[in-house]
C-alpha positions, 0 to 999 in steps of 0.5 A: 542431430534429431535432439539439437533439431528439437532443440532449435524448434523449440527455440523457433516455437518460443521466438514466434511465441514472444514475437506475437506478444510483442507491443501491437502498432496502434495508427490513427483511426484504429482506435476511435477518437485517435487523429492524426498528429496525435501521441498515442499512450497505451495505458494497462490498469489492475481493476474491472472498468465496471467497478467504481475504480474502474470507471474512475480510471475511464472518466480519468482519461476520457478527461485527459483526452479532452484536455489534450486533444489535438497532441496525446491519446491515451487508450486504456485496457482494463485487464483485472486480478483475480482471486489470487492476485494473478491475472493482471500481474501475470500479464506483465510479467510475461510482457517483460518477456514479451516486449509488449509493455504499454507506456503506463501501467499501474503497480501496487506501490509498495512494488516500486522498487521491485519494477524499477529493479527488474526493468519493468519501469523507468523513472518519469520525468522531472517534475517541478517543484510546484508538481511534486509539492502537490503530492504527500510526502508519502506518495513521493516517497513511496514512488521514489527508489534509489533517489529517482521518482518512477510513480505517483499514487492514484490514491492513497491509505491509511490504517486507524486505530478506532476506538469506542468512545462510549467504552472509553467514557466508561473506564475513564480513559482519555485520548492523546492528541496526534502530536502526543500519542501513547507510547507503547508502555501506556498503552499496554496499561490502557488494556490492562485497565479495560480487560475486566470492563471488557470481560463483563462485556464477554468481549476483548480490549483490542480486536485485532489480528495477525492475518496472512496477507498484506495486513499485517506489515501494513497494519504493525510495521508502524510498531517497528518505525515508532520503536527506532526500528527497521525491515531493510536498509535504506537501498532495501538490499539488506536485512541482516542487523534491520528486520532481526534487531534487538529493536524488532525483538521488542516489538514482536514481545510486545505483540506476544505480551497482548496475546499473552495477557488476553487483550485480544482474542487468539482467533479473529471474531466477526464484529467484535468492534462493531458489536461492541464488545472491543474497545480499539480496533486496528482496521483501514480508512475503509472502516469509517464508512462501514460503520457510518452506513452499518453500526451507527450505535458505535461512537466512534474515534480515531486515536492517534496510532501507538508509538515506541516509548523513545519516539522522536516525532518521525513519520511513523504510520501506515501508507500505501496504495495503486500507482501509475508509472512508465513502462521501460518500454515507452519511447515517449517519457515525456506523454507517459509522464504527463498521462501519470500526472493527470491519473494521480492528480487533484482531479482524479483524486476528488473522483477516486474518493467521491466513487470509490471511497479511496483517500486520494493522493494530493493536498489539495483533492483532500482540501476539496474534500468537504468530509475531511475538513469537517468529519472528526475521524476522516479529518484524523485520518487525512491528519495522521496521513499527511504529517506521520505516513511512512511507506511501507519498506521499499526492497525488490524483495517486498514480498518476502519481507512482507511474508516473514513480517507475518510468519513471524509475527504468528509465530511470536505473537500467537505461538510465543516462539523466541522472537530472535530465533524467528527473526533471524529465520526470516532474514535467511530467507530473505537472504535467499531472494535477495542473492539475486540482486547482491551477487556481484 
């Protein structure tokens, strides 16, 4: 009697526990600026509002609530991440428990697929044609699982492989156009040529590395795509026969085959680009501007992004970033999608650039955009983005797949392990985080 007690106040403890987490009743005038006859929208993003980001996000709905005055109110609550990702991502997790999601949040969007799966999110809204032709393929793709949009990109990204023109001019090598890009054969002959200019030079004809984290998938899933390989199947439930192909097999020998032949460097070395002691270097959209404002010695170049040898022209290169979407829990899909809309518009996307230096999500931000109309490299980069992204493998089971990616990776390309053996490793764990969603 005194255990079932105990455990019906501990039942009674958890209850009260969620009960006070629940979503809070907000009415028109406990919030400034929220009247009367108004819809409120509660609105959760990832960021600092004292960051450029974060003021984007402020000034994104500000406008919104201006613009729609008189019929929405949106009221945003800044909860950041911290160091290890947590904090905003522990706060949805345990308002799933809770009941106590807002209308809108924002998600990381190769994790669509993850939220809709488990409930966090519903789909939005039916956009028109005219809305949804706004956006790149690449956001509506990323947003889209199981054939229905539930989020649209804020803003948008893209990995360059940068190269040093001055480096190329000197060995004599010639960059391909986008359409046209070295398939992987070429390539490794292209830093066979440059290892002895490179070895004068006390550097390496490719900086790069396989870090743990999300650059990795990010950066040389692209490898995998443009090889006629992929992670998952197309409803991101299976990986057997995908992530350990002969295909995949391929890939993660020729990343070995680089470390191998020494074209880069076992340990990752600070600057090695920048110093200019690489000729290539795999980086973010980001290292544009950091060389700009930092190393304006470096003449630098975009090439178009390395291609299997049997490439037949399909979207291929890196995507990916933050999205809004609609909670389960809104009861207003029609407001929560309109406030998605106008987070992830042109407005928003011009401001996220001109602030926060992020790439934006539609065609016409970037049109509005002087510096992708008249600077070489973000011009190749807006290029690469809008005619070959591809998003990254859409799975509610992402971040295993993204960890294997990497494990695996390490474990061919540095340690020269045999790459089916590793790849098929990673599909039994895989496997294991995906049994929860096979079981029938």
């Amino acid at each position: 009697m005194k255990k079932a007690k105990l455990i019906l106040l501990a039942g009674l403890a958890i209850a009260v526990s969620l009960t006070g987490c629940q979503k809070k009743e907000v009415k028109p005038g406990d919030v400034a600026g929220y009247d009367e006859g108004e819809q409120y929208l509660s609105i959760w993003v990832h960021s600092i509002e004292d960051t450029p980001e974060g003021q984007v996000y402020r000034e994104s709905v500000d406008s919104f609530n201006e613009k729609y005055n008189g019929k929405y109110f949106a009221d945003i609550e800044f909860i950041p991440r911290n160091d290890s990702g947590g904090g905003y991502s522990d706060k949805v997790n345990s308002s799933v428990l809770s009941g106590g999601l807002p209308d809108v949040l924002t998600l990381d969007g190769p994790n669509v697929a993850a939220y809709a799966e488990n409930g966090i999110i519903q789909p939005l809204a039916e956009l028109t044609e005219e809305e949804r032709g706004e956006y790149l393929e690449s956001i509506l793709d990323q947003g889209t699982y199981n054939d229905k949009l539930y989020a649209l990109g804020v803003m948008e990204s893209s990995v360059g492989l940068y190269y040093n023109k001055d480096i190329l001019e000197e060995a004599g090598i010639e960059v391909p156009d986008a359409d046209h890009p070295w398939i992987q054969t070429e390539f490794m002959d292209i830093l066979k040529k440059l290892k002895p200019l490179m070895d004068e030079k006390k550097g390496y004809p490719i900086d790069m590395t396989f870090p743990v984290g999300e650059a990795s998938i990010y950066y040389y899933a692209p490898f995998i795509w443009a090889n006629g390989g992929n992670l998952v199947s197309d409803d991101g439930m299976t990986v057997d026969g995908y992530f350990n192909s002969e295909k995949n097999v391929e890939v993660m020998n020729y990343f070995h085959q680089i470390v191998e032949n020494k074209y880069m460097s076992e340990a990752p070395i600070e600057n090695l680009f920048e110093s200019g002691r690489a000729a290539f270097k795999f980086d973010g959209a980001w290292e544009v501007n950091t060389i700009y404002e930092n190393y304006p010695d470096v003449n630098l170049g975009v090439a178009p992004y390395v291609v299997g040898d049997d490439w037949d022209g399909e979207r291929y290169t890196p995507t990916g970033s933050w999205a809004f979407a609609a909670s389960s829990e809104t009861d207003n899909i029609e407001g929560a999608t309109e406030l998605v809309k106008w987070m992830s518009g042109v407005e928003s996307g011009v401001r996220i650039w001109n602030e926060a230096k992020s790439l934006p999500s539609t065609y016409k931000a970037f049109d509005q955009i002087d510096v992708f109309q008249t600077d070489e490299n973000y011009k190749a980069l807006y290029q690469q983005l809008s005619k070959y992204g591809h998003p990254r493998p859409k799975t509610p089971v992402y971040p295993q797949v993204s960890t294997s990616f990497q494990q695996a990776l390490e474990s061919v390309g540095l340690g020269g392990k045999d790459a089916q053996t590793q790849l098929d490793k990673s599909v039994e764990r895989i496997n294991a985080k995906l049994e929860r969603y096979t079981r029938e």
